[in-house]
C-alpha positions, 0 to 999 in steps of 0.5 A, a space after each residue: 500500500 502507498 502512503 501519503 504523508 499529507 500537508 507538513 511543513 516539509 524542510 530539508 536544507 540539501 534539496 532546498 524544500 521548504 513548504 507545505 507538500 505532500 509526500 507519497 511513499 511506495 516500497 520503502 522510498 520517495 516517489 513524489 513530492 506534490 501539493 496537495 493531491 486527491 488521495 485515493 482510498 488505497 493511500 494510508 494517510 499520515 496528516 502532517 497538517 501543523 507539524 515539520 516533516 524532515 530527512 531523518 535526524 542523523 547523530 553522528 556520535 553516539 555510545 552504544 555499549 556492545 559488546 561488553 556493556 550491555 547492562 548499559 545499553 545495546 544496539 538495540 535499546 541504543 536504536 530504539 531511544 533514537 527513533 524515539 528521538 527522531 534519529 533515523 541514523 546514528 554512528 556508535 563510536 568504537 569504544 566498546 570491549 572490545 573495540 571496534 578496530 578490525 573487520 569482525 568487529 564492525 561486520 558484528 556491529 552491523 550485523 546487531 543492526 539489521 537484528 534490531 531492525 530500527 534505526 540505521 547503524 553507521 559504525 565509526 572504527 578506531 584511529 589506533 588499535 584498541 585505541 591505546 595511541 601505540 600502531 593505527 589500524 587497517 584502514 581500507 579494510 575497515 572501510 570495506 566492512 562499512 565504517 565511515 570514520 576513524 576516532 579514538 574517541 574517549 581517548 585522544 591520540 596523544 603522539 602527534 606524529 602517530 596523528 600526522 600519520 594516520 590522517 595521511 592514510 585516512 586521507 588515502 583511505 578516504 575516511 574522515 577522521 573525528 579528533 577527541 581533542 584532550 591534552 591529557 596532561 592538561 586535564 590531569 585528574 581534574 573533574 570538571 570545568 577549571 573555575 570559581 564553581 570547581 573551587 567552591 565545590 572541592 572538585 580539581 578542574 580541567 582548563 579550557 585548554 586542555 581541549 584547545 590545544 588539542 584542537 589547534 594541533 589537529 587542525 594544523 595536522 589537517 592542514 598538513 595532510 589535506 585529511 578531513 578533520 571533524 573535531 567533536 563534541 567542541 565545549 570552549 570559546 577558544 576551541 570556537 575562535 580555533 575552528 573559526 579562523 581555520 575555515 577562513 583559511 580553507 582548511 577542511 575542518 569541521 565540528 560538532 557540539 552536543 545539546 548539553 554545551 549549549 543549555 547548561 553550565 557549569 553551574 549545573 554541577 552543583 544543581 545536579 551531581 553526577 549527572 551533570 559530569 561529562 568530558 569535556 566537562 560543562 564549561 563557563 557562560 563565557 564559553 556557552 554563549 561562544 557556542 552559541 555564536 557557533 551555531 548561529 554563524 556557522 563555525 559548528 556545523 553539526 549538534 550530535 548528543 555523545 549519548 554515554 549510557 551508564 549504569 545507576 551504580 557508575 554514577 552513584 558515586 564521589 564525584 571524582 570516582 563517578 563515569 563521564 557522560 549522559 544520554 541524550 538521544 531522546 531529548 535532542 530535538 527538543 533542546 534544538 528547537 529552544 535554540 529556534 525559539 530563541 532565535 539563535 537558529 532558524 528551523 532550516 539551520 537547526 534541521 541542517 545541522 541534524 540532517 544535511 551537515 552530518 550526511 554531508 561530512 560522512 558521506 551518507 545519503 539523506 534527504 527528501 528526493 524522489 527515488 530515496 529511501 523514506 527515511 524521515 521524522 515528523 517534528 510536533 514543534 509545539 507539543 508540550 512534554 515533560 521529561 521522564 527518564 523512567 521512560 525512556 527506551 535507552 537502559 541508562 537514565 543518565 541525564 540532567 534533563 529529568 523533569 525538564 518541561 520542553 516544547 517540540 519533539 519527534 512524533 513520527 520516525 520512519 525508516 526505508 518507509 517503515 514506521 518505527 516509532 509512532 505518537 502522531 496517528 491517532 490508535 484506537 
C-alpha cells in the first residue's frame, strides 16, 4: 500500500524544500513530492497538517555499549531511544570491549543492526588499535566492512606524529577522521570545568585548554595532510575562535557540539551531581554563549548528543570516582528547537545541522528526493512534554534533563518507509 504523508511543513536544507507538500511513499522510498493531491482510498494517510516533516535526524556520535556493556545499553535499546528521538541514523563510536578496530568487529556491529531492525547503524572504527595511541589500524579494510570514520574517541591520540600519520592514510583511505581533542596532561585528574564553581565545590578542574590545544594541533595536522578533520563534541570559546579562523583559511575542518554545551553550565554541577559530569566537562557562560555564536554563524556545523549510557551504580558515586557522560538521544530535538525559539537558529539551520551537515561530512545519503529511501521524522514543534527518564527506551537514565518541561519533539520516525516509532496517528 502507498502512503501519503499529507500537508507538513516539509524542510530539508540539501534539496532546498521548504513548504507545505505532500509526500507519497511506495516500497520503502520517495516517489513524489506534490501539493496537495486527491488521495485515493488505497493511500494510508499520515496528516502532517501543523507539524515539520524532515530527512531523518542523523547523530553522528553516539555510545552504544556492545559488546561488553550491555547492562548499559545495546544496539538495540541504543536504536530504539533514537527513533524515539527522531534519529533515523546514528554512528556508535568504537569504544566498546572490545573495540571496534578490525573487520569482525564492525561486520558484528552491523550485523546487531539489521537484528534490531530500527534505526540505521553507521559504525565509526578506531584511529589506533584498541585505541591505546601505540600502531593505527587497517584502514581500507575497515572501510570495506562499512565504517565511515576513524576516532579514538574517549581517548585522544596523544603522539602527534602517530596523528600526522594516520590522517595521511585516512586521507588515502578516504575516511574522515573525528579528533577527541584532550591534552591529557592538561586535564590531569581534574573533574570538571577549571573555575570559581570547581573551587567552591572541592572538585580539581580541567582548563579550557586542555581541549584547545588539542584542537589547534589537529587542525594544523589537517592542514598538513589535506585529511578531513571533524573535531567533536567542541565545549570552549577558544576551541570556537580555533575552528573559526581555520575555515577562513580553507582548511577542511569541521565540528560538532552536543545539546548539553549549549543549555547548561557549569553551574549545573552543583544543581545536579553526577549527572551533570561529562568530558569535556560543562564549561563557563563565557564559553556557552561562544557556542552559541557557533551555531548561529556557522563555525559548528553539526549538534550530535555523545549519548554515554551508564549504569545507576557508575554514577552513584564521589564525584571524582563517578563515569563521564549522559544520554541524550531522546531529548535532542527538543533542546534544538529552544535554540529556534530563541532565535539563535532558524528551523532550516537547526534541521541542517541534524540532517544535511552530518550526511554531508560522512558521506551518507539523506534527504527528501524522489527515488530515496523514506527515511524521515515528523517534528510536533509545539507539543508540550515533560521529561521522564523512567521512560525512556535507552537502559541508562543518565541525564540532567529529568523533569525538564520542553516544547517540540519527534512524533513520527520512519525508516526505508517503515514506521518505527509512532505518537502522531491517532490508535484506537
Amino acid at each position: 500500500m502507498r502512503m501519503l504523508i499529507r500537508r507538513g511543513r516539509v524542510i530539508d536544507p540539501g534539496e532546498t524544500l521548504d513548504g507545505i507538500m505532500d509526500i507519497i511513499i511506495e516500497k520503502g522510498k520517495i516517489i513524489e513530492i506534490s501539493k496537495f493531491r486527491n488521495p485515493k482510498s488505497e493511500i494510508h494517510i499520515i496528516d502532517a497538517s501543523g507539524k515539520i516533516v524532515t530527512p531523518g535526524l542523523i547523530d553522528m556520535h553516539v555510545h552504544f555499549r556492545e559488546p561488553g556493556d550491555e547492562h548499559k545499553e545495546t544496539i538495540e535499546t541504543g536504536c530504539r531511544a533514537a527513533v524515539h528521538g527522531g534519529f533515523t541514523g546514528v554512528c556508535p563510536m568504537p569504544n566498546t570491549q572490545p573495540v571496534n578496530d578490525d573487520r569482525e568487529m564492525t561486520a558484528y556491529i552491523l550485523r546487531k543492526a539489521v537484528e534490531a531492525d530500527t534505526a540505521r547503524v553507521y559504525p565509526i572504527a578506531a584511529i589506533t588499535g584498541n585505541i591505546e595511541g601505540k600502531r593505527l589500524c587497517g584502514y581500507g579494510e575497515l572501510k570495506q566492512a562499512g565504517a565511515v570514520a576513524l576516532s579514538d574517541d574517549g581517548h585522544p591520540v596523544m603522539n602527534s606524529q602517530l596523528m600526522r600519520k594516520a590522517m595521511e592514510y585516512a586521507n588515502i583511505s578516504g575516511l574522515p577522521i573525528i579528533s577527541h581533542a584532550e591534552d591529557t596532561d592538561l586535564a590531569g585528574d581534574g573533574a570538571m570545568n577549571e573555575g570559581e564553581v570547581a573551587e567552591r565545590l572541592g572538585l580539581p578542574g580541567i582548563p579550557n585548554a586542555a581541549e584547545s590545544v588539542m584542537v589547534m594541533r589537529d587542525i594544523a595536522l589537517c592542514e598538513l595532510t589535506g585529511c578531513p578533520l571533524h573535531i567533536a563534541h567542541v565545549s570552549t570559546a577558544e576551541s570556537v575562535w580555533a575552528i573559526r579562523e581555520a575555515k577562513k583559511r580553507g582548511a577542511a575542518v569541521t565540528a560538532e557540539t552536543a545539546p548539553h554545551y549549549f543549555t547548561l553550565t557549569h553551574e549545573a554541577v552543583a544543581e545536579c551531581g553526577t549527572h551533570a559530569k561529562m568530558n569535556p566537562p560543562l564549561r563557563s557562560p563565557h564559553d556557552k554563549e561562544a557556542i552559541l555564536e557557533g551555531l548561529a554563524d556557522g563555525t559548528i556545523d553539526v549538534i550530535a548528543t555523545d549519548h554515554a549510557p551508564h549504569a545507576v551504580a557508575e554514577k552513584e558515586l564521589p564525584f571524582e570516582q563517578a563515569a563521564n557522560g549522559i544520554i541524550g538521544l531522546e531529548t535532542s530535538i527538543s533542546l534544538g528547537l529552544k535554540l529556534v525559539e530563541k532565535g539563535i537558529l532558524t528551523l532550516t539551520e537547526l534541521i541542517e545541522k541534524m540532517t544535511t551537515h552530518p550526511a554531508r561530512i560522512l558521506g551518507l545519503e539523506n534527504g527528501i528526493k524522489v527515488g530515496r529511501p523514506a527515511d524521515i521524522t515528523i517534528i510536533d514543534p509545539d507539543r508540550e512534554h515533560v521529561v521522564n527518564a523512567a521512560g525512556f527506551q535507552s537502559l541508562s537514565r543518565n541525564t540532567p534533563f529529568d523533569g525538564w518541561h520542553m516544547k517540540g519533539k519527534a512524533v513520527l520516525t520512519m525508516v526505508q518507509g517503515k514506521i518505527i516509532f509512532d505518537e502522531l496517528t491517532p490508535h484506537v
